[in-house]
C-alpha positions in Angstrom: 113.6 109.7 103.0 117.1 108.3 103.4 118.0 105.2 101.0 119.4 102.3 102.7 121.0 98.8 101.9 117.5 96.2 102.2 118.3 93.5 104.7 116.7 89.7 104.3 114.6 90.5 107.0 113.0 93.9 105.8 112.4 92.4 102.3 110.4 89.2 103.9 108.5 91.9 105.9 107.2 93.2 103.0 106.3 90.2 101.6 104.0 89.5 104.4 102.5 92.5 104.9 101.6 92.0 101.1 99.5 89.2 102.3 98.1 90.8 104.7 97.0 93.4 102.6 95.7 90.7 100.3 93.6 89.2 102.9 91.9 92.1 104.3 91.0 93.2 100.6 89.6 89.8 99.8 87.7 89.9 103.5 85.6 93.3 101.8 85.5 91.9 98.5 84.0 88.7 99.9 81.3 90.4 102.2 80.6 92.7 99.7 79.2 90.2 97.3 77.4 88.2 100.0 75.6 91.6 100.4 72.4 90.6 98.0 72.2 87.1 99.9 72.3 88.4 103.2 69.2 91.5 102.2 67.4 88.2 100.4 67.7 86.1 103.6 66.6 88.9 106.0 64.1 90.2 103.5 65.3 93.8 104.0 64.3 96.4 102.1 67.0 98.9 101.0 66.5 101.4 103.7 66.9 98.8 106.2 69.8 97.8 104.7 71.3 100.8 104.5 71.1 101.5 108.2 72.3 98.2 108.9 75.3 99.3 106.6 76.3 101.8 108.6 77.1 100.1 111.6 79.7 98.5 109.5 81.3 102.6 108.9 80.8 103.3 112.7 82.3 100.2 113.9 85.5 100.8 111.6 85.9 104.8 112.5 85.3 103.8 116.4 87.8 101.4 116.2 90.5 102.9 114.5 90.7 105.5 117.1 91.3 103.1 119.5 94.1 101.5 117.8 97.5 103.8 118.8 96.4 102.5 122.2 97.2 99.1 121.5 99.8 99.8 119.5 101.6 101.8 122.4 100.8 98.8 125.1 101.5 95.7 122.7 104.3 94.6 120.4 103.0 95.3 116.7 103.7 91.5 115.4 101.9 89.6 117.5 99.3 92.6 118.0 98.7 92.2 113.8 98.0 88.7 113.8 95.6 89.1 116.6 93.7 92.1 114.6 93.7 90.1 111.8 92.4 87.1 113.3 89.8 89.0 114.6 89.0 91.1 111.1 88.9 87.5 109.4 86.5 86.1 112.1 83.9 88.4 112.0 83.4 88.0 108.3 81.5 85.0 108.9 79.2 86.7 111.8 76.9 88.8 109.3 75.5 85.7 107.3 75.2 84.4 110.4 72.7 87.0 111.6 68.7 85.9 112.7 67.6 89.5 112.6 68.0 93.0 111.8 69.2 93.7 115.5 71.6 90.9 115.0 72.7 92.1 111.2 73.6 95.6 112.7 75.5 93.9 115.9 77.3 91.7 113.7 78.6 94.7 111.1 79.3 96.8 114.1 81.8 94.2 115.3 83.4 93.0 111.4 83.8 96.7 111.3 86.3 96.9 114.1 88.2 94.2 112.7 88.4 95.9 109.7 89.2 99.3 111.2 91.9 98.3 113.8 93.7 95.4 111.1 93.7 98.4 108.4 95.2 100.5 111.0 98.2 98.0 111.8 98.8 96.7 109.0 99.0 100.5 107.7 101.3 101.3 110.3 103.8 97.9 109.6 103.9 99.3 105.8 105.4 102.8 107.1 108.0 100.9 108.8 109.3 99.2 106.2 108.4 102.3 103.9 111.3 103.6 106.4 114.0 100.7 105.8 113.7 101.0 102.1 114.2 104.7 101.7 112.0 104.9 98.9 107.6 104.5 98.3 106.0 101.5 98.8 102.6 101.9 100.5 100.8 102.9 96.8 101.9 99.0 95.4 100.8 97.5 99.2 97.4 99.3 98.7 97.7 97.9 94.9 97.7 94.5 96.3 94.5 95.0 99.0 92.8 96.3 95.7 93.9 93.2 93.8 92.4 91.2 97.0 89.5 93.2 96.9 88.7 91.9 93.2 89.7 88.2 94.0 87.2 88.0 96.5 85.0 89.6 94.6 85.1 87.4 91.8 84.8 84.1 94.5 82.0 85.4 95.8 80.5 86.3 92.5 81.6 82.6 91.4 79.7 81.4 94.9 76.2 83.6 94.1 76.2 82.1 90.4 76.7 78.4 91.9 73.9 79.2 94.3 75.7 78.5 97.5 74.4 79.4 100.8 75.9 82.9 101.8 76.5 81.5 105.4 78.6 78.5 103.7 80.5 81.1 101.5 81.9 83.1 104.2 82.1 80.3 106.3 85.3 78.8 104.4 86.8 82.3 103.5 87.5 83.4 106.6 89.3 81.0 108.1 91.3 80.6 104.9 91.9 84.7 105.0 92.7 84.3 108.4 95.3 81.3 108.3 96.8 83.5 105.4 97.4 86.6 107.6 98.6 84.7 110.9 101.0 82.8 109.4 102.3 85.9 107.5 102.2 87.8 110.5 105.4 86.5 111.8 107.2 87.7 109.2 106.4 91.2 110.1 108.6 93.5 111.4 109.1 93.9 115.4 110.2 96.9 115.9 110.4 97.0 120.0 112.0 93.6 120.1 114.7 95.0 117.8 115.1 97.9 120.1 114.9 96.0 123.0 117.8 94.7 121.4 119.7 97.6 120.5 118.9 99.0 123.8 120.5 95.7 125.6 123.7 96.1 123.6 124.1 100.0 124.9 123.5 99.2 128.3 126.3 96.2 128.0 128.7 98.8 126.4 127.5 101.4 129.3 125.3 103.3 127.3 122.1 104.6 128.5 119.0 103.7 126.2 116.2 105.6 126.4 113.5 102.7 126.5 111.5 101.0 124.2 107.8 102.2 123.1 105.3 101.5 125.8 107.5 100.6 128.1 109.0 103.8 129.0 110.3 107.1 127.3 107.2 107.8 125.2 104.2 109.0 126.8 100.8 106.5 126.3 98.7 108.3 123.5 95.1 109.4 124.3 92.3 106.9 124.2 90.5 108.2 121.5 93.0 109.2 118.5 91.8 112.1 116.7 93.8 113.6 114.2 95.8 116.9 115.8 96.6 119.9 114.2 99.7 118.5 112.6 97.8 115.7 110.6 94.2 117.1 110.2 95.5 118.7 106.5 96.6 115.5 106.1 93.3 114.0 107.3 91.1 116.2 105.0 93.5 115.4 101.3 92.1 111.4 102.4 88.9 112.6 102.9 88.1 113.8 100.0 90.1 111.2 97.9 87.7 108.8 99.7 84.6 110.5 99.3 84.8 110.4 95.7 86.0 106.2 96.1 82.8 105.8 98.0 80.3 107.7 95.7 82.0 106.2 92.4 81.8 102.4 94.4 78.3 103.1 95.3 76.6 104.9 92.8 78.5 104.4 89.4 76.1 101.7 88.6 73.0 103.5 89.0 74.3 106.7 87.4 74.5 104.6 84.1 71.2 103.3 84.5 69.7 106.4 85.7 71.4 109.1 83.8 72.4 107.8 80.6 69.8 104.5 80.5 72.3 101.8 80.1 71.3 98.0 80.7 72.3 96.5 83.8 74.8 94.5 82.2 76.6 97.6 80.7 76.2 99.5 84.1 78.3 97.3 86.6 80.7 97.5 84.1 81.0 100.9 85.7 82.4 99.4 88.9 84.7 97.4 87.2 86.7 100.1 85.4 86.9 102.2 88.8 88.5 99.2 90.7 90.1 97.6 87.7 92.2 101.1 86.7 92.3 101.8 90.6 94.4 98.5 91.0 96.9 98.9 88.3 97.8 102.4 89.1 98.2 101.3 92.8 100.4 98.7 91.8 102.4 101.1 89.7 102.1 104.1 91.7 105.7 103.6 94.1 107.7 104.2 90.4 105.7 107.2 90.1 106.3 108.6 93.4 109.7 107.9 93.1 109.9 109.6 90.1 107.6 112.8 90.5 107.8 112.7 94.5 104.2 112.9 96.9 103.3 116.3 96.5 103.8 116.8 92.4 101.9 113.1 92.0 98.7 114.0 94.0 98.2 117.2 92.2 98.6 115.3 89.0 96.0 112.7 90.7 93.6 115.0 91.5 93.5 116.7 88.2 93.1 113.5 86.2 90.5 112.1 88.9 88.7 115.5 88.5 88.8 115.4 84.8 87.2 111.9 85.2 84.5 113.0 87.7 83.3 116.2 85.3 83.3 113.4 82.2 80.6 111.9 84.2 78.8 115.0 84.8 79.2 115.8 81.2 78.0 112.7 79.8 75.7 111.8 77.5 76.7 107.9 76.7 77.4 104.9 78.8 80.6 104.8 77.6 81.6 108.6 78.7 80.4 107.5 81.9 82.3 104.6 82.2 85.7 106.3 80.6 85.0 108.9 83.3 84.6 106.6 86.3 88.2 104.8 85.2 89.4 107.6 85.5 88.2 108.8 89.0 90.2 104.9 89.7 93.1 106.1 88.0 93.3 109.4 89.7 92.1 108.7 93.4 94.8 105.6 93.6 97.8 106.7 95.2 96.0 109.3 97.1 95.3 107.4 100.4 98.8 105.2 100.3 100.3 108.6 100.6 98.2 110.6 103.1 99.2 106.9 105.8 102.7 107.5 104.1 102.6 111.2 105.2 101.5 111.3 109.0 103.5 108.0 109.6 106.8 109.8 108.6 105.4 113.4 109.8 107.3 113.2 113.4 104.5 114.0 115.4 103.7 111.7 118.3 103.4 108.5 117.6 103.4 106.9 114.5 100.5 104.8 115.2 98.4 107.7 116.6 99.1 109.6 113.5 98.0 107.0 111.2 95.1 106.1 113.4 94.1 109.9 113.3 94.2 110.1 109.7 92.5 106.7 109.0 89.4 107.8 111.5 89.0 111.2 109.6 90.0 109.8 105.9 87.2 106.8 106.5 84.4 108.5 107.9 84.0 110.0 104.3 83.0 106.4 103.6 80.2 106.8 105.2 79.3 110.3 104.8 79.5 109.6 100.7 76.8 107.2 99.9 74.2 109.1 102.1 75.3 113.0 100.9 75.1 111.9 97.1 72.0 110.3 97.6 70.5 112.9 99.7 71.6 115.7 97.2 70.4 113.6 94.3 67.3 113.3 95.8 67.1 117.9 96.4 68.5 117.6 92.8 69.7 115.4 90.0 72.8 112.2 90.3 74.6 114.9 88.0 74.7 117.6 90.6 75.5 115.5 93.2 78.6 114.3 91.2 79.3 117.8 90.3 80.2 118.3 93.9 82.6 114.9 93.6 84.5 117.1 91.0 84.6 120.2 93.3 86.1 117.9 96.4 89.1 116.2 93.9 89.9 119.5 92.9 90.9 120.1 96.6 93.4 117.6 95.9 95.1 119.6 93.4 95.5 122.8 95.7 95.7 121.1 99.3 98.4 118.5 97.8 101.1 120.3 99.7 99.9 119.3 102.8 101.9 115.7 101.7 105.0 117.1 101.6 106.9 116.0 104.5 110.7 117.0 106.3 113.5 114.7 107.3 113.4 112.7 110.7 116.3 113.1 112.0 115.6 110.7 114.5 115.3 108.1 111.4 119.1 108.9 110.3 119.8 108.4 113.6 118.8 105.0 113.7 120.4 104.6 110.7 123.7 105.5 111.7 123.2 102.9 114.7 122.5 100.2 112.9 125.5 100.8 110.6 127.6 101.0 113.7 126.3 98.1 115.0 127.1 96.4 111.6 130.7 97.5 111.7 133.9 96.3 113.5 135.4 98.1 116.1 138.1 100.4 115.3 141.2 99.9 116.9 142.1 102.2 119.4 145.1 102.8 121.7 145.4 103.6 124.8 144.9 107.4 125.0 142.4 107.3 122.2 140.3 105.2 124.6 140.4 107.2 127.4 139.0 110.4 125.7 136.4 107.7 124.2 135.2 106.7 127.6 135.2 110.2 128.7 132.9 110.8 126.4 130.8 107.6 126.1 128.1 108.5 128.2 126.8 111.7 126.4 127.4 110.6 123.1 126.1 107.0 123.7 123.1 108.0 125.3 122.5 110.3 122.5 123.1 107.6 119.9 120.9 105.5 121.5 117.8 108.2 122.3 118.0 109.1 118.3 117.9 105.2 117.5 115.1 104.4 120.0 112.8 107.7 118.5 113.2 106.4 115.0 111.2 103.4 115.6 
């Protein structure tokens, strides 16, 4: 990745995709404490539950293959506050819910909010990724885990004050989703810009080559499913978030089950994972800076697998708990990266390569809870993390997967932009003739490299 001077406008973008960040981890955070209120209200009992749970998984990997459509057909900054609007919205609809029938509607739609606003707002932090030259997706995904406890801890705050679940999520989302609009327009729009760009060439009788959507890039597929580029890509996320989802899920009842700790002492499992997760998110760009993609994961992997055979291994609550920080510590950067690597792989469009990564990556999520339960029901909770340990090795050996070549198309753009930034050069009067000879191949190449960097 090229280093660049940070413009005004870049630095603001990442400011507010911070927020948005924020607000979709406070959205999850928030529902998933009203969780016990909403199986209390419905009177389910925890199979029920569970199947109503996964409409929330379908509704997310459904909609996240849908989203390099959109992406392709509408301009990403007004596109992300809509998604985000929408993510924020359908918080509120699940407390809302009458019936099972209604629950599993309700978490079907919420779960395409959440799908296609993780996509975008993915996809806004590889752009500015781009502009600064350097990592910053593991400290965006710091900040959505920092989010994800803050709503946590409201909604804990709510469940201890006994308020109504419905009035709970009823004044967080439209507080989340005030928060992400407004931040929205300091997002980055990149077809506006080349619209732009592509203005000024066609003034100075340059061709351009067309903005996304409009013309020059082909409209992706419906359905975006990783390709054979990404899938490697694909599978390094799914595993990181297979062992996320079995550690979220079931570190509490592997203390109580394996090594008999009080409930107390057991969700402090939970809290270690997403406590240690946070901070090393949140320092993870200076360590990918420092040790690059590839070199970090495989470091990752092995201290996440180190953590995951301490739990096997352990005898104590407080193994267990030491190994479940450590899965946090090791899993953390993981994800950031594998958007970080098939936005800035070059093949077709950024947003379908996210989106194909995010569908594969997330289905583990719901594929985790179920497999570890089911295997721990053939078995033991210790074999079924056994195979966690297995999967995060992968990450050691498949790291390489990450490592990703230059754009040339993103120097391009580069060198545009510092041309446009620049004063002419003075030219006489032969030297401008051989440059008008020559503007209309060279222009037209300046400007196709410009427009395929965005």
């Amino acid at each position: 990745m090229q280093k660049t001077a940070i413009d005004g406008a870049t630095r603001r973008a990442r400011r507010a995709i911070a927020v948005v960040f924020a607000a979709h981890g406070a959205a999850s955070g928030s529902f998933a404490t009203a969780i016990p209120w909403i199986r209390e209200h419905l009177d389910l009992s925890p199979g029920w539950l569970g199947i109503a749970l996964v409409f929330l998984t379908v509704g997310a990997s459904s909609a996240m293959s849908l989203s390099a459509r959109l992406a392709h057909r509408y301009s990403p900054r007004p596109l992300l506050a809509w998604l985000s609007l929408m993510c924020c919205a359908g918080l509120a609809l699940p407390a809302l819910s009458p019936s099972l029938v209604w629950l599993c509607l309700a978490l079907f739609v919420y779960g395409c909010g959440l799908g296609l606003m993780d996509v975008a707002m993915n996809a806004h932090g590889v752009q500015i990724e781009e502009r600064y030259g350097r990592s910053v997706m593991s400290g965006l995904h710091g900040v959505w885990s920092v989010g994800t406890l803050l709503g946590g801890a409201g909604g804990a705050f709510a469940a201890h004050s006994g308020v109504d679940g419905r009035v709970h999520l009823a004044l967080v989302a439209p507080v989340l989703a005030a928060a992400a609009v407004v931040a929205s327009r300091w997002a980055l729009d990149v077809r506006a810009e080349e619209a732009a760009r592509n203005g000024e060439s066609a003034k100075s009788g340059e061709s351009g080559s067309g903005a996304p959507g409009t013309s020059g890039e082909e409209e992706p597929p419906r359905f975006a499913l990783p390709g054979r580029e990404v899938l490697p890509i694909g599978i390094i996320g799914f595993c990181a978030i297979f062992a996320e989802g079995a550690s979220m899920d079931w570190s509490g009842i592997y203390l109580r089950d394996v090594t008999d700790a009080d409930p107390g002492l057991a969700a402090s499992a939970f809290t270690a994972f997403a406590c240690t997760m946070a901070v090393a998110r949140l320092a993870g760009d200076v360590v990918v800076r420092r040790m690059g993609a590839v070199r970090t994961v495989r470091a990752s992997g092995l201290v996440a697998a180190l953590g995951s055979a301490l739990v096997v291994a352990s005898a104590t609550p407080l193994m267990a708990v030491t190994g479940f920080a450590l899965i946090g510590v090791g899993i953390a950067v993981v994800v950031p990266l594998c958007f970080a690597a098939a936005g800035h792989s070059g093949t077709g469009s950024q947003g379908q390569a996210i989106a194909g990564v995010a569908t594969l990556a997330y289905a583990s999520g719901l594929a985790a809870p179920a497999a570890v339960g089911w295997i721990a029901e053939a078995t033991s909770l210790t074999v079924s993390f056994g195979m966690v340990t297995v999967l995060l090795l992968g990450l050691v050996f498949g790291a390489g997967v990450l490592r990703t070549k230059p754009r040339p198309a993103a120097v391009g753009a580069v060198e545009a932009d510092n041309a446009a930034l620049s004063p002419p050069e003075q030219k006489g009067p032969a030297e401008e003739k051989n440059t008008g000879d020559r503007s209309d191949g060279q222009g037209a190449g300046r400007s196709s490299s410009a427009s395929e960097a965005r």
